[in-house]
C-alpha positions in Angstrom: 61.7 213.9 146.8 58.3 215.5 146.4 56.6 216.9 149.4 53.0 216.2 149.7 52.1 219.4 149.6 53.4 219.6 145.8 52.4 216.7 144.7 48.3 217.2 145.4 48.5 220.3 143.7 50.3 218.6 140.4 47.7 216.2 140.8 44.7 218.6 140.8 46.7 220.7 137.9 46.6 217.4 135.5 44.3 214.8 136.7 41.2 214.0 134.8 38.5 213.3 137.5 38.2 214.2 141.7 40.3 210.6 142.7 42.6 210.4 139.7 46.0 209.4 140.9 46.7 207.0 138.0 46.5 208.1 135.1 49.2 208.9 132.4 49.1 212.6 132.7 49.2 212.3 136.2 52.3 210.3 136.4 53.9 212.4 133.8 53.1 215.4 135.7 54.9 213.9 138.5 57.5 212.7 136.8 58.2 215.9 135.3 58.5 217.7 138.6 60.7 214.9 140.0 62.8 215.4 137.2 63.0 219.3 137.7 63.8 218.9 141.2 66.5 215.9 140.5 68.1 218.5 137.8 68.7 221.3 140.3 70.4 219.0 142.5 73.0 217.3 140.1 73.4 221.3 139.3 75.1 221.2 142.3 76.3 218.1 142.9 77.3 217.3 139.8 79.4 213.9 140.8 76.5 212.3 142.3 76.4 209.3 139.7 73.5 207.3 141.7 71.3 210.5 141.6 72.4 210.8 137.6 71.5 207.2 137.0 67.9 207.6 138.7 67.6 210.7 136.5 67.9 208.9 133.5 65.8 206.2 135.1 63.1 208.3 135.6 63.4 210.2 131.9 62.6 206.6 130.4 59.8 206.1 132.5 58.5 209.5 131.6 58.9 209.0 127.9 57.5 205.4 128.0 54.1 207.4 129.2 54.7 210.0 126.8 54.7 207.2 123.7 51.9 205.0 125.2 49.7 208.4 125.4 50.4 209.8 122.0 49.6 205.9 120.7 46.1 205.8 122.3 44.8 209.4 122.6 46.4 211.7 120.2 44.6 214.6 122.1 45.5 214.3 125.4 48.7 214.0 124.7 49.2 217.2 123.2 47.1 218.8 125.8 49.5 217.6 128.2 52.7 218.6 126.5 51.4 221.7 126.2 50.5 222.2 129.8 54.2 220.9 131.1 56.2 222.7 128.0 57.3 219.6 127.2 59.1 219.5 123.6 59.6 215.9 121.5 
């Protein structure tokens, strides 16, 4: 889970405006560091199945918003892979 702390500042990293909690980039961002911090965890617990299966869950959702931003603006698509290192 992502403290709130963590997930302003992801927010203010990526969003596009002051208020923006909705955009794509935003909920990749988030995603992405959900992700991360799901990762370490199966690291060590690695027969955690539910926690694997909301992994995958999650990687889907992230790469749904991944295709949907490359279809509609080509530009800030790659400006957001390039911010989160994120490799297709």
């Amino acid at each position: 889970m992502l403290s709130t702390t963590k997930k302003t500042k992801v927010i203010k990293s990526v969003g596009v405006h002051a208020t923006d909690t909705g955009s794509p980039e935003v909920q990749i961002a988030l995603l992405t560091s959900k992700i991360e911090e799901l990762a370490k965890h199966l690291k060590k617990h690695d027969k955690d199945r539910h926690s694997r299966r909301g992994l995958l869950a999650m990687v889907a959702d992230r790469q749904t918003h991944l295709k949907y931003l490359e279809k509609k603006h080509p530009k800030r698509y790659s400006e957001i892979t390039k911010k989160l290192e994120l490799k297709k």
